[in-house]
C-alpha positions as CSV (number, residue, x, y, z in Angstrom):
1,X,-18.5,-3.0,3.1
2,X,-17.0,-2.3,6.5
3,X,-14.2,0.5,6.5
4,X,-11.2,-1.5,6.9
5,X,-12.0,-2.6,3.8
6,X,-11.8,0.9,2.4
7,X,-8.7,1.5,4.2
8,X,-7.1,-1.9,3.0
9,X,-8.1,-0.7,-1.1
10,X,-6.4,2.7,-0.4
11,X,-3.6,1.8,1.2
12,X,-2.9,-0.9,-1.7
13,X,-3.4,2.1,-4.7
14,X,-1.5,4.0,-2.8
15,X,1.4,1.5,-3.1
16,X,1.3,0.5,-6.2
17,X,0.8,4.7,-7.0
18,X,4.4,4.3,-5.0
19,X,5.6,2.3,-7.5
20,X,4.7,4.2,-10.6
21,X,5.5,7.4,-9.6
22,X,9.0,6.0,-8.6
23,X,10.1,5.2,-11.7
24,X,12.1,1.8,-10.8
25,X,13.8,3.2,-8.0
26,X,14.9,0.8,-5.3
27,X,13.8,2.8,-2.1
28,X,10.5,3.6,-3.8
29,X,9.8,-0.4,-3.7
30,X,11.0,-0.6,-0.6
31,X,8.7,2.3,0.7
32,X,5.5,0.6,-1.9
33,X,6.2,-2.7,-0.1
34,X,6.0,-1.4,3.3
35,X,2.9,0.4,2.6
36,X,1.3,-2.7,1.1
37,X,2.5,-4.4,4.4
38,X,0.6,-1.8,6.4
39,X,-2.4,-2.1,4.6
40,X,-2.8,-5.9,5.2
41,X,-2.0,-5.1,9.1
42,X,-5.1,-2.9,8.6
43,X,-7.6,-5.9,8.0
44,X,-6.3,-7.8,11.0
45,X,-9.3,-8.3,13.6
């Protein structure tokens, strides 16, 4: 595995980590979406 791939996986558990440490809260999706955005920006060639 190359390590963009590595990045992309940590970058995705650390959104959805985002999401269930915020407890519902509407800027903590925000925030989990935009690093969930960043992470598919990471696999881009």
């Amino acid at each position: 595995m190359n390590k963009r791939f590595y990045l992309f996986c940590a970058t995705t558990w650390a959104a959805a980590a985002v999401l269930i440490l915020g407890q519902g809260s509407m800027a903590t999706d925000a925030l989990s979406g935009v690093i969930a955005l960043a992470g598919f920006d990471l696999l881009r060639p």
